[in-house]
C-alpha positions in Angstrom: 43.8 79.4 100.4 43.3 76.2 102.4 46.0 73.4 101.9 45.5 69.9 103.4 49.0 67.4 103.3 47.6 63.9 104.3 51.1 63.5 105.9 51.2 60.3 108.2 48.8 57.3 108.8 49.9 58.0 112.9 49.0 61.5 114.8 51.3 64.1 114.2 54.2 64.7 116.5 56.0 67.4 114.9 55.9 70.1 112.2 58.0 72.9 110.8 57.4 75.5 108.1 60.2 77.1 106.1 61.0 80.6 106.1 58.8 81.6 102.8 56.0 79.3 104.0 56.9 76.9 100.8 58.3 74.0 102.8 56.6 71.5 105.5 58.1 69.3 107.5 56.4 66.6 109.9 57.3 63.9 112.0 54.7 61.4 113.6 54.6 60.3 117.2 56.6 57.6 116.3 59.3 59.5 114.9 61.2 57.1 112.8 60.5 59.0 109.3 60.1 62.7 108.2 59.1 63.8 104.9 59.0 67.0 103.3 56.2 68.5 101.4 55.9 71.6 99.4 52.7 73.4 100.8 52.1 75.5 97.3 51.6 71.9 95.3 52.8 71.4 91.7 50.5 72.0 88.6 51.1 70.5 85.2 49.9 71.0 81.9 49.7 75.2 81.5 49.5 77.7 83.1 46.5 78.6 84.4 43.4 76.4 85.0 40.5 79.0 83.2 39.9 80.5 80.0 39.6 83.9 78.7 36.8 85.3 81.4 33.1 86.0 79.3 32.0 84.4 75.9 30.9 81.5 74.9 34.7 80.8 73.3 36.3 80.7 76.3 39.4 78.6 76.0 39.8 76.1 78.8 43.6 74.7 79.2 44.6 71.2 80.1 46.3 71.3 83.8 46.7 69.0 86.3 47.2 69.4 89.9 49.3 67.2 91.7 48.4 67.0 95.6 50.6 68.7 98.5 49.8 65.0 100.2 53.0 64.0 98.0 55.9 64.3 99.8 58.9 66.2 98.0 61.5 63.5 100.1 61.4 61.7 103.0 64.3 61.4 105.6 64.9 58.2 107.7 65.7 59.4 111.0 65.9 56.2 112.6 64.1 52.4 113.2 63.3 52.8 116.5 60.5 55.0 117.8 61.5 58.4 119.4 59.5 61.7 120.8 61.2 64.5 117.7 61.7 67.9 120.6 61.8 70.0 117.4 62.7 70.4 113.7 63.7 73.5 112.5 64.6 75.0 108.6 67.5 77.1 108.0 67.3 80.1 106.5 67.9 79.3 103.0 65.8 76.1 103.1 68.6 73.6 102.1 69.1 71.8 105.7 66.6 70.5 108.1 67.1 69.6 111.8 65.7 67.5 114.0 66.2 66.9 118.0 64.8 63.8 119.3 65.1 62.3 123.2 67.9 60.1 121.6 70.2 62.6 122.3 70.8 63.0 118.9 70.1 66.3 116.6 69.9 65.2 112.8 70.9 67.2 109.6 68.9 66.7 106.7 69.9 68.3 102.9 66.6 69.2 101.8 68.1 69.4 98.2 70.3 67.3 96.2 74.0 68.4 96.5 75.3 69.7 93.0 78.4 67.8 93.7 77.0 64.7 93.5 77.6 64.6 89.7 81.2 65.6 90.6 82.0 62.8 93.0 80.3 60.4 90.8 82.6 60.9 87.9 85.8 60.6 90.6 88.2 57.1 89.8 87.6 54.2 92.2 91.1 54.4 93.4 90.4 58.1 94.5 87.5 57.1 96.2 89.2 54.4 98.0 92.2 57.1 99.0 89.3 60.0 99.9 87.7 57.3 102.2 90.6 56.4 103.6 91.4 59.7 104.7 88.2 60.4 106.0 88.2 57.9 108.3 91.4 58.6 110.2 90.4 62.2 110.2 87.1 61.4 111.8 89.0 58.6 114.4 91.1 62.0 115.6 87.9 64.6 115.4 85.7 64.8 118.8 82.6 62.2 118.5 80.2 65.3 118.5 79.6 65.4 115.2 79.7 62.1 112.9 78.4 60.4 109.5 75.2 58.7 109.9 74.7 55.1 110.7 73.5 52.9 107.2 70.0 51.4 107.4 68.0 49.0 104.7 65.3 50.9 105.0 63.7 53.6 102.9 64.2 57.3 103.2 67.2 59.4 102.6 69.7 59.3 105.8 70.6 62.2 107.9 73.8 64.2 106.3 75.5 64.5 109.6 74.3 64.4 113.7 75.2 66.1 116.4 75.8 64.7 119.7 77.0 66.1 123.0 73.7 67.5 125.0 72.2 64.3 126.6 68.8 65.8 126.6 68.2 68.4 123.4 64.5 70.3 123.6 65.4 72.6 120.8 67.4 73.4 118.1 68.3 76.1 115.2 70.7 76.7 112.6 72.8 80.3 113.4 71.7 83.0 110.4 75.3 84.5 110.3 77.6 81.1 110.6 77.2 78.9 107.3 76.4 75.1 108.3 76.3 75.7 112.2 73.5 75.0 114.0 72.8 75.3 118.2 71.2 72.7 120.2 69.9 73.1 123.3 68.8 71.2 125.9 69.3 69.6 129.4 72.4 67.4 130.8 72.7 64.4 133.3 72.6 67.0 136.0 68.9 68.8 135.2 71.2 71.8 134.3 70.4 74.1 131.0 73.2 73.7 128.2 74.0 75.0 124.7 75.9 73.3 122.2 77.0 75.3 118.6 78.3 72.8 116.2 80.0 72.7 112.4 78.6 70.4 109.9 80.2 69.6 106.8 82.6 71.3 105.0 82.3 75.3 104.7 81.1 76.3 100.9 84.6 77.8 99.0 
Protein backbone atom coordinates (compact mmCIF):
# COMPACT_ATOMS: atom_id res chain seq x y z
CA UNK A 1 0.00 0.00 0.00
CA UNK A 2 1.12 3.40 -1.21
CA UNK A 3 0.18 6.55 1.02
CA UNK A 4 0.71 10.13 -0.20
CA UNK A 5 0.26 13.11 2.81
CA UNK A 6 0.27 16.44 0.80
CA UNK A 7 2.02 17.84 3.97
CA UNK A 8 3.48 21.46 3.24
CA UNK A 9 3.14 23.99 0.36
CA UNK A 10 7.27 24.48 1.04
CA UNK A 11 9.93 21.35 0.57
CA UNK A 12 10.22 19.17 3.23
CA UNK A 13 12.73 19.67 5.90
CA UNK A 14 11.98 17.03 8.37
CA UNK A 15 10.04 13.87 8.97
CA UNK A 16 9.56 11.28 11.63
CA UNK A 17 7.54 8.03 11.80
CA UNK A 18 6.19 6.58 15.09
CA UNK A 19 7.09 3.33 16.46
CA UNK A 20 4.01 1.31 14.79
CA UNK A 21 4.36 3.22 11.59
CA UNK A 22 0.78 4.91 12.40
CA UNK A 23 2.08 8.45 13.09
CA UNK A 24 3.93 11.14 10.73
CA UNK A 25 5.49 14.01 11.59
CA UNK A 26 7.00 16.78 9.18
CA UNK A 27 8.41 20.00 9.32
CA UNK A 28 9.17 22.22 6.21
CA UNK A 29 12.40 24.08 5.52
CA UNK A 30 11.00 26.83 7.18
CA UNK A 31 10.34 25.25 10.31
CA UNK A 32 7.82 27.34 11.96
CA UNK A 33 4.83 24.69 12.01
CA UNK A 34 4.68 20.75 12.35
CA UNK A 35 1.64 18.81 11.93
CA UNK A 36 0.94 15.35 12.60
CA UNK A 37 -0.79 12.93 10.29
CA UNK A 38 -1.97 9.52 10.70
CA UNK A 39 -0.36 7.53 7.77
CA UNK A 40 -3.33 4.58 7.86
CA UNK A 41 -6.14 7.49 7.06
CA UNK A 42 -9.70 7.40 8.60
CA UNK A 43 -12.73 5.63 6.81
CA UNK A 44 -16.33 6.46 7.48
CA UNK A 45 -19.49 5.00 6.81
CA UNK A 46 -18.84 0.83 7.33
CA UNK A 47 -16.69 -1.27 7.39
CA UNK A 48 -15.46 -2.33 4.47
CA UNK A 49 -15.59 -0.72 0.99
CA UNK A 50 -16.92 -4.14 -1.19
CA UNK A 51 -19.68 -6.40 -1.23
CA UNK A 52 -20.20 -9.97 -0.75
CA UNK A 53 -17.43 -11.24 -3.60
CA UNK A 54 -19.54 -13.13 -6.90
CA UNK A 55 -23.26 -12.59 -7.84
CA UNK A 56 -25.03 -10.24 -9.23
CA UNK A 57 -26.51 -9.23 -5.44
CA UNK A 58 -23.48 -8.15 -4.22
CA UNK A 59 -24.07 -5.61 -1.54
CA UNK A 60 -21.94 -2.53 -1.86
CA UNK A 61 -21.64 -0.37 1.52
CA UNK A 62 -21.52 3.35 1.82
CA UNK A 63 -17.80 4.42 3.09
CA UNK A 64 -15.94 7.33 2.86
CA UNK A 65 -12.34 7.84 2.98
CA UNK A 66 -10.92 10.77 4.48
CA UNK A 67 -7.28 11.67 3.08
CA UNK A 68 -3.95 11.08 5.19
CA UNK A 69 -3.25 14.81 3.63
CA UNK A 70 -5.43 15.92 6.76
CA UNK A 71 -3.34 16.57 9.49
CA UNK A 72 -4.35 14.88 12.92
CA UNK A 73 -2.81 18.43 14.77
CA UNK A 74 -0.50 20.78 14.11
CA UNK A 75 2.13 22.24 16.57
CA UNK A 76 3.48 25.84 16.36
CA UNK A 77 7.04 25.65 16.93
CA UNK A 78 7.80 29.13 16.47
CA UNK A 79 7.28 32.47 13.99
CA UNK A 80 10.53 32.72 12.94
CA UNK A 81 12.09 30.38 10.40
CA UNK A 82 14.55 27.75 11.71
CA UNK A 83 16.55 24.47 10.13
CA UNK A 84 14.44 21.42 12.62
CA UNK A 85 18.07 18.95 13.28
CA UNK A 86 15.52 16.25 14.13
CA UNK A 87 12.11 15.17 15.51
CA UNK A 88 11.80 12.14 17.16
CA UNK A 89 8.43 9.97 18.69
CA UNK A 90 8.55 8.37 22.03
CA UNK A 91 7.89 5.14 22.48
CA UNK A 92 4.30 5.22 23.35
CA UNK A 93 3.43 7.93 20.74
CA UNK A 94 2.05 10.54 23.17
CA UNK A 95 5.22 13.22 22.92
CA UNK A 96 7.02 14.56 19.99
CA UNK A 97 10.40 16.30 19.93
CA UNK A 98 11.85 18.61 17.96
CA UNK A 99 15.63 20.18 17.83
CA UNK A 100 16.04 23.13 15.82
CA UNK A 101 19.48 25.52 15.43
CA UNK A 102 17.56 27.73 17.99
CA UNK A 103 19.07 26.03 20.57
CA UNK A 104 15.93 24.95 21.62
CA UNK A 105 14.46 21.15 21.76
CA UNK A 106 10.49 21.26 21.87
CA UNK A 107 7.96 18.84 23.52
CA UNK A 108 4.91 18.33 21.79
CA UNK A 109 1.69 16.12 23.50
CA UNK A 110 0.54 14.37 20.55
CA UNK A 111 -2.75 13.63 22.44
CA UNK A 112 -5.07 15.61 24.46
CA UNK A 113 -4.16 15.28 28.26
CA UNK A 114 -7.20 13.52 30.17
CA UNK A 115 -6.74 16.02 32.79
CA UNK A 116 -7.73 18.75 30.95
CA UNK A 117 -11.42 18.00 31.95
CA UNK A 118 -10.01 18.00 35.52
CA UNK A 119 -8.31 21.37 35.58
CA UNK A 120 -11.22 22.86 33.78
CA UNK A 121 -13.66 22.13 36.45
CA UNK A 122 -10.89 23.61 39.27
CA UNK A 123 -12.35 27.25 41.06
CA UNK A 124 -10.78 30.41 39.76
CA UNK A 125 -9.36 31.14 43.10
CA UNK A 126 -7.43 27.74 42.93
CA UNK A 127 -6.23 28.55 39.69
CA UNK A 128 -5.00 31.83 40.73
CA UNK A 129 -3.22 30.10 43.93
CA UNK A 130 -1.79 26.95 41.50
CA UNK A 131 -0.40 29.80 39.20
CA UNK A 132 0.98 31.48 41.70
CA UNK A 133 2.91 28.75 42.97
CA UNK A 134 4.07 27.73 39.78
CA UNK A 135 5.67 30.65 39.11
CA UNK A 136 7.97 31.01 42.11
CA UNK A 137 8.74 27.44 41.70
CA UNK A 138 9.82 27.96 38.19
CA UNK A 139 11.83 31.54 39.26
CA UNK A 140 13.96 28.95 41.69
CA UNK A 141 14.21 25.78 39.03
CA UNK A 142 17.30 26.00 36.49
CA UNK A 143 16.18 27.78 33.11
CA UNK A 144 16.75 24.37 31.25
CA UNK A 145 13.54 23.49 31.10
CA UNK A 146 10.57 26.09 30.93
CA UNK A 147 6.79 26.71 29.71
CA UNK A 148 6.51 27.84 26.25
CA UNK A 149 6.30 31.34 25.12
CA UNK A 150 2.28 32.48 23.95
CA UNK A 151 1.89 33.26 20.34
CA UNK A 152 -1.45 34.55 18.30
CA UNK A 153 -0.91 32.26 15.85
CA UNK A 154 -2.40 28.96 15.06
CA UNK A 155 -1.11 25.60 16.04
CA UNK A 156 -0.97 24.03 19.39
CA UNK A 157 2.25 25.33 21.49
CA UNK A 158 5.01 23.21 22.56
CA UNK A 159 4.28 21.54 26.22
CA UNK A 160 7.65 22.24 27.53
CA UNK A 161 11.49 23.10 25.86
CA UNK A 162 14.54 22.20 26.77
CA UNK A 163 17.50 24.41 26.69
CA UNK A 164 21.06 24.07 27.70
CA UNK A 165 23.09 22.60 24.46
CA UNK A 166 23.74 25.70 22.29
CA UNK A 167 23.86 23.67 19.25
CA UNK A 168 21.35 20.30 19.46
CA UNK A 169 21.79 17.85 16.14
CA UNK A 170 19.73 15.19 17.66
CA UNK A 171 17.39 14.21 20.11
CA UNK A 172 15.34 11.16 21.73
CA UNK A 173 13.14 10.44 24.50
CA UNK A 174 14.94 7.49 27.08
CA UNK A 175 12.60 4.11 26.80
CA UNK A 176 13.19 3.33 30.60
CA UNK A 177 12.79 7.07 32.26
CA UNK A 178 9.09 8.30 31.90
CA UNK A 179 8.99 12.04 30.36
CA UNK A 180 12.90 12.31 29.88
CA UNK A 181 14.33 12.89 26.77
CA UNK A 182 18.41 13.43 25.74
CA UNK A 183 19.58 16.02 23.43
CA UNK A 184 22.59 16.17 21.87
CA UNK A 185 24.52 18.28 20.17
CA UNK A 186 27.51 20.79 20.06
CA UNK A 187 28.62 23.72 22.53
CA UNK A 188 30.31 27.26 22.08
CA UNK A 189 33.60 25.35 22.04
CA UNK A 190 32.90 22.78 18.84
CA UNK A 191 33.02 20.12 21.64
CA UNK A 192 30.27 16.97 21.69
CA UNK A 193 27.73 17.25 24.69
CA UNK A 194 24.65 15.44 26.10
CA UNK A 195 22.04 16.79 27.90
CA UNK A 196 19.07 14.27 29.81
CA UNK A 197 16.23 16.39 30.95
CA UNK A 198 12.70 15.89 33.01
CA UNK A 199 9.60 17.27 31.50
CA UNK A 200 6.58 17.62 33.37
CA UNK A 201 5.34 16.04 36.14
CA UNK A 202 6.02 12.12 36.63
CA UNK A 203 2.56 10.06 36.03
CA UNK A 204 1.32 8.90 39.86
Amino acid sequence: RTTVVDAHESALGALALSVDGSLLATASERGTVIRLFDTRGVTIGGGSNGGVAGGSGAKQENTASVSSSVPLREFRRGVERATISCLTFSLDSNWLGCASNHGTVHIFQTQESNNNNNNNADSASTKKKRSSMTGKAMRMLPKLVSAPKKYLMDGVQSYAQVRGVPYPRACAFVPDRERTIAVAGMDDYGNGCLLLAEFGPKPV
